[in-house]
C-alpha positions in Angstrom: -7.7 7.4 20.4 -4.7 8.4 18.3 -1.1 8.1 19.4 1.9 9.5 17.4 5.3 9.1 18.2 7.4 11.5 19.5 9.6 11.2 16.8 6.8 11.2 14.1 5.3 14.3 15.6 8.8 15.9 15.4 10.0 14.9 11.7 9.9 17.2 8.3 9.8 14.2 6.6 7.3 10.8 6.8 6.9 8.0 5.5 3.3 5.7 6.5 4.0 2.2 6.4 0.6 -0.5 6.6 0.4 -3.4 8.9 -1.7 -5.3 7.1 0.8 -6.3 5.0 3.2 -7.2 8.1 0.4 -9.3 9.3 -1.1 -10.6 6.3 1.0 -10.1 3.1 4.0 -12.6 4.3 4.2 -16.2 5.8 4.1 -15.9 9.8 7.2 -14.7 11.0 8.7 -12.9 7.6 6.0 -10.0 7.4 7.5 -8.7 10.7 11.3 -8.7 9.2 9.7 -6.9 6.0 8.4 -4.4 8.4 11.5 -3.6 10.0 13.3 -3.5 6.7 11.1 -1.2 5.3 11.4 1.3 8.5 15.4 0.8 7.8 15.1 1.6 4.2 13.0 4.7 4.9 15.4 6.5 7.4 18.4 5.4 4.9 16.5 7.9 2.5 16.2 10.8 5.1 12.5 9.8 6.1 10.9 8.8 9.1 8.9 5.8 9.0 5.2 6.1 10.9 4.2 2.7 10.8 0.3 2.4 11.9 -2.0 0.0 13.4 -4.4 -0.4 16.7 -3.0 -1.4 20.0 -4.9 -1.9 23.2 -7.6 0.3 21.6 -5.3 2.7 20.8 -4.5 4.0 17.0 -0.8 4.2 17.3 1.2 6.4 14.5 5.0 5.0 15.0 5.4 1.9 16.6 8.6 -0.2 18.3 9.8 -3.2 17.2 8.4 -5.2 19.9 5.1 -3.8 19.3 5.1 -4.2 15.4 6.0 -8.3 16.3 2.4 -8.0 17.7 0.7 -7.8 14.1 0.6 -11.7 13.5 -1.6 -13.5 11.2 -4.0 -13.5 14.6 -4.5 -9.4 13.8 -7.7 -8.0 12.7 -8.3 -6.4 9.7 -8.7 -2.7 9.8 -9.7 -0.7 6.2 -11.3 2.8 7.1 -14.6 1.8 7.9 -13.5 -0.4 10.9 -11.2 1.7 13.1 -13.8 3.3 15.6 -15.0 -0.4 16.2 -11.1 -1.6 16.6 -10.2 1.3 19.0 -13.4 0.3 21.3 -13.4 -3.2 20.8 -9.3 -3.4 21.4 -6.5 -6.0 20.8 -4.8 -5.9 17.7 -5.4 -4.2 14.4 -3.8 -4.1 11.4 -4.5 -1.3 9.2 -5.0 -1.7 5.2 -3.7 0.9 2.9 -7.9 2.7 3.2 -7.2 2.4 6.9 -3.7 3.9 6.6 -4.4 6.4 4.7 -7.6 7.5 6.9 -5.3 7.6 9.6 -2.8 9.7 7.7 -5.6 11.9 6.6 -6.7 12.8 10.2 -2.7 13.5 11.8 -1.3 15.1 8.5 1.1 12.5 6.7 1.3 13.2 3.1 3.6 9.9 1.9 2.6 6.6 2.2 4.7 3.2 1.2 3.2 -0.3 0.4 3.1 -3.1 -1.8 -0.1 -2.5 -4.0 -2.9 -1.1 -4.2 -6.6 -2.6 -4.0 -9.6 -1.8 -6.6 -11.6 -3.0 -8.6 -12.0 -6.9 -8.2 -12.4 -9.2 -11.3 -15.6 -10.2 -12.2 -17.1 -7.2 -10.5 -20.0 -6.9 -13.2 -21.6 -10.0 -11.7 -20.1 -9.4 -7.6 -19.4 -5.9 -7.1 -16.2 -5.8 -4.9 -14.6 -2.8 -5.2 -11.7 -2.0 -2.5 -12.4 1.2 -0.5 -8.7 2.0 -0.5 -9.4 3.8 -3.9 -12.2 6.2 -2.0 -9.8 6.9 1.0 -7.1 7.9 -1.9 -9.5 10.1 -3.5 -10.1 11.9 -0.6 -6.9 12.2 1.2 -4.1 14.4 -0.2 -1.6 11.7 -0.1 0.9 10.0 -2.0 0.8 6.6 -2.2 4.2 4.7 -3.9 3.2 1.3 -4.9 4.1 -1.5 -7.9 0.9 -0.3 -9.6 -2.7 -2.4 -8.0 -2.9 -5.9 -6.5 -2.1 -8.5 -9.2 -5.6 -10.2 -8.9 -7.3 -7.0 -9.6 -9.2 -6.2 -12.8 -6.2 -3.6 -13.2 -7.9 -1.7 -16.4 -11.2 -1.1 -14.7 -9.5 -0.3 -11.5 -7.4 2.7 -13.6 -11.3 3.6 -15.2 -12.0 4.2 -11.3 -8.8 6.2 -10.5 -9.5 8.7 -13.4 -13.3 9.1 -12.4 -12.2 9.7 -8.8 -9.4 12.5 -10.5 -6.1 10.7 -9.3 -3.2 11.3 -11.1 -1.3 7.8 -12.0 2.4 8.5 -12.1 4.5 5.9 -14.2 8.1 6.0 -12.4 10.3 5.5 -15.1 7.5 4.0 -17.2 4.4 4.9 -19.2 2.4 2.0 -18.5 1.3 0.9 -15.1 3.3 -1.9 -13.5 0.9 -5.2 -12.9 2.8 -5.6 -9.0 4.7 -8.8 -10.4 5.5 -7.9 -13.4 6.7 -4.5 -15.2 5.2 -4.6 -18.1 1.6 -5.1 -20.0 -0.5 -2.6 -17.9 -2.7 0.3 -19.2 -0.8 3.8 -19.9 -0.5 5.8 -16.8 -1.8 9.0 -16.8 1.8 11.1 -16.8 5.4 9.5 -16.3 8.3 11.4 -14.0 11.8 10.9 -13.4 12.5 11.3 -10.4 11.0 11.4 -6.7 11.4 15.4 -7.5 9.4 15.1 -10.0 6.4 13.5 -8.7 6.4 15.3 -5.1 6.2 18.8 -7.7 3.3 16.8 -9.5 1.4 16.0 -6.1 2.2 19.7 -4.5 0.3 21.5 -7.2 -2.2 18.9 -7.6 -3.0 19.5 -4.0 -2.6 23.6 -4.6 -5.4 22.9 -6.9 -7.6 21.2 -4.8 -7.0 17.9 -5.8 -6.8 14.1 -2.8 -4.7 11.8 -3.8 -1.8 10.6 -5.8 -0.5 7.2 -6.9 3.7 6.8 -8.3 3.6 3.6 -9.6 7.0 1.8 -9.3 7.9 -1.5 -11.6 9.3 -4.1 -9.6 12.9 -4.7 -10.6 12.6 -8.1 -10.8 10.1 -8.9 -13.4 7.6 -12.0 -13.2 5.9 -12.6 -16.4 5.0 -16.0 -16.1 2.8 -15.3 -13.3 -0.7 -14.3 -15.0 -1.9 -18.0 -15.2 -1.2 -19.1 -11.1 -3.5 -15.7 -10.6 -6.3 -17.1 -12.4 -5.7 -20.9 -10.9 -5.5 -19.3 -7.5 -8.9 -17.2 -7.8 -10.8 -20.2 -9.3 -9.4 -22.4 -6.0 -10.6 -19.5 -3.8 -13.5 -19.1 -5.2 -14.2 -23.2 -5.4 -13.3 -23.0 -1.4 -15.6 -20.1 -0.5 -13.3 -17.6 0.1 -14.0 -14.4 -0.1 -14.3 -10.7 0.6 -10.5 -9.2 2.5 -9.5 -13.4 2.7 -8.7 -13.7 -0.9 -5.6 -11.2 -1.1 -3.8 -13.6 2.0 -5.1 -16.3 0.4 -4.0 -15.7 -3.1 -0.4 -14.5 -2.0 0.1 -17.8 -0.1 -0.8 -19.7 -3.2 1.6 -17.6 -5.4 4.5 -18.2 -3.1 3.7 -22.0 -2.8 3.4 -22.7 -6.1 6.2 -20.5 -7.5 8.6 -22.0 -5.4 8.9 -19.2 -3.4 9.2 -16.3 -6.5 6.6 -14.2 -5.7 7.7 -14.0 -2.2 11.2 -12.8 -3.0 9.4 -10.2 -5.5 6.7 -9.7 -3.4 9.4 -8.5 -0.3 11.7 -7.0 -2.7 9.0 -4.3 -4.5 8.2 -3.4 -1.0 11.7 -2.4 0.3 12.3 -0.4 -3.2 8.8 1.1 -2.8 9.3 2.2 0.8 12.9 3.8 -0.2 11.0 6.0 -3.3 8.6 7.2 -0.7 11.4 8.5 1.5 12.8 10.5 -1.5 9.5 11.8 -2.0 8.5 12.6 1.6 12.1 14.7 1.9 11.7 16.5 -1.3 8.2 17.5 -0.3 9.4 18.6 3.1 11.8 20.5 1.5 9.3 22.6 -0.7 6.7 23.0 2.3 5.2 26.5 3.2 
């Protein structure tokens, strides 16, 4: 049911990389060349990338090129809850950050890399949609490096969530959480650190205490501030057009790029790189300090 890669199985350090966002985060064609960037990024920090979807039925941990151009927009969406019925069911699945991480709970990777993290939807008081990437978090002792939640989260309630589930929020740099576009404006993380050091010290003895998961939120370096407003206009289209449920995050990211002249999409593909190159500093300093 589960494959890893020779070289995964053999490597100190790891680094899990999502195909969702290969599949679904970019325009057809690009979310592929993200993918391979990110892989390059990760060994250029001393990691091994482990990137992880379903094949044929199988859950593969490490995959080829010519296998990751296989997670097309045509790929199903696999969260946590779906992967028995994608490994029986076959073709092609492309695992969200829950799924990722479920998968990373079961063969023992402790880093994970990705754009941001889902949560708490807005307007949740009248449609409860709450992402169960913040459950499998909880429950997996993991370190997730992402710019902060998905921009058209409700990013306070979601950080409510976090502390009631006892994950530590790491500011990277910075004492507020990032809002994925932009830096600045978010709710005060829950501690700040310096370096990837720093935080893999902060998630060993969180897990020596018995504690799951950890989130290092990174600012992207490229700043959007002026995107707030095409979030709200893009939610209110989606909601006016039915969409719903895991189609709005595809659907919202398309309408950023389009009508940001292509912005977001540079920042989008950008926070992801420097995200995946953070988690490889944290992976190898965490390797470095295992029993």
């Amino acid at each position: 049911m589960i494959e890893v890669a020779r070289e995964v199985r053999e490597a100190a350090a790891v680094v899990a990389l999502e195909t969702t966002l290969v599949a679904h985060g970019f325009p057809p064609g690009d979310g592929v060349a993200v993918g391979v960037e990110s892989e390059r990024r990760v060994r250029a920090g001393g990691a091994t990338p482990a990137t992880i979807g379903v094949i044929d039925g199988t859950i593969r941990v490490g995959l080829s090129e010519e296998e990751l151009e296989r997670f097309d927009a045509s790929a199903r969406k696999v969260g946590a809850r779906d992967l028995a019925a994608a490994t029986v069911q076959g073709g092609v699945g492309a695992t969200t950050v829950g799924g990722t991480l479920a998968v990373c709970r079961k063969v023992g990777i402790a880093v994970l890399a990705t754009g941001g993290l889902g949560g708490v939807h807005r307007g949740w008081a009248e449609h409860p949609d709450v992402s169960s990437d913040l459950l499998e978090l909880a429950r997996t002792r993991s370190l997730i490096v992402s710019a902060g939640v998905k921009s058209l989260l409700d990013v306070p309630a979601t950080l409510e969530l976090l502390e009631t589930l006892a994950v530590p929020v790491l500011g990277f740099r910075t004492d507020e959480l990032p809002l994925f576009y932009s830096a600045r404006g978010g709710p005060p993380v829950s501690a700040r650190v310096e370096s990837a050091e720093e935080a893999a010290g902060i998630a060993r003895a969180h897990w020596e205490l018995g504690g799951g998961g950890v989130l290092l939120a990174r600012p992207p370096d490229e700043s959007l501030d002026d995107v707030e407003p095409l979030i709200e206009e893009a939610l209110r289209v989606a909601d006016e057009r039915g969409v719903h449920g895991q189609d709005v995050t595809p659907f919202v990211l398309s309408f950023l790029h389009e009508r940001s002249g292509g912005r977001t999409l540079r920042a989008n593909r950008e926070l992801v790189l420097s995200n995946a190159s953070l988690a490889a500093g944290v992976a190898v300093h965490l390797s470095s300090t295992s029993d």
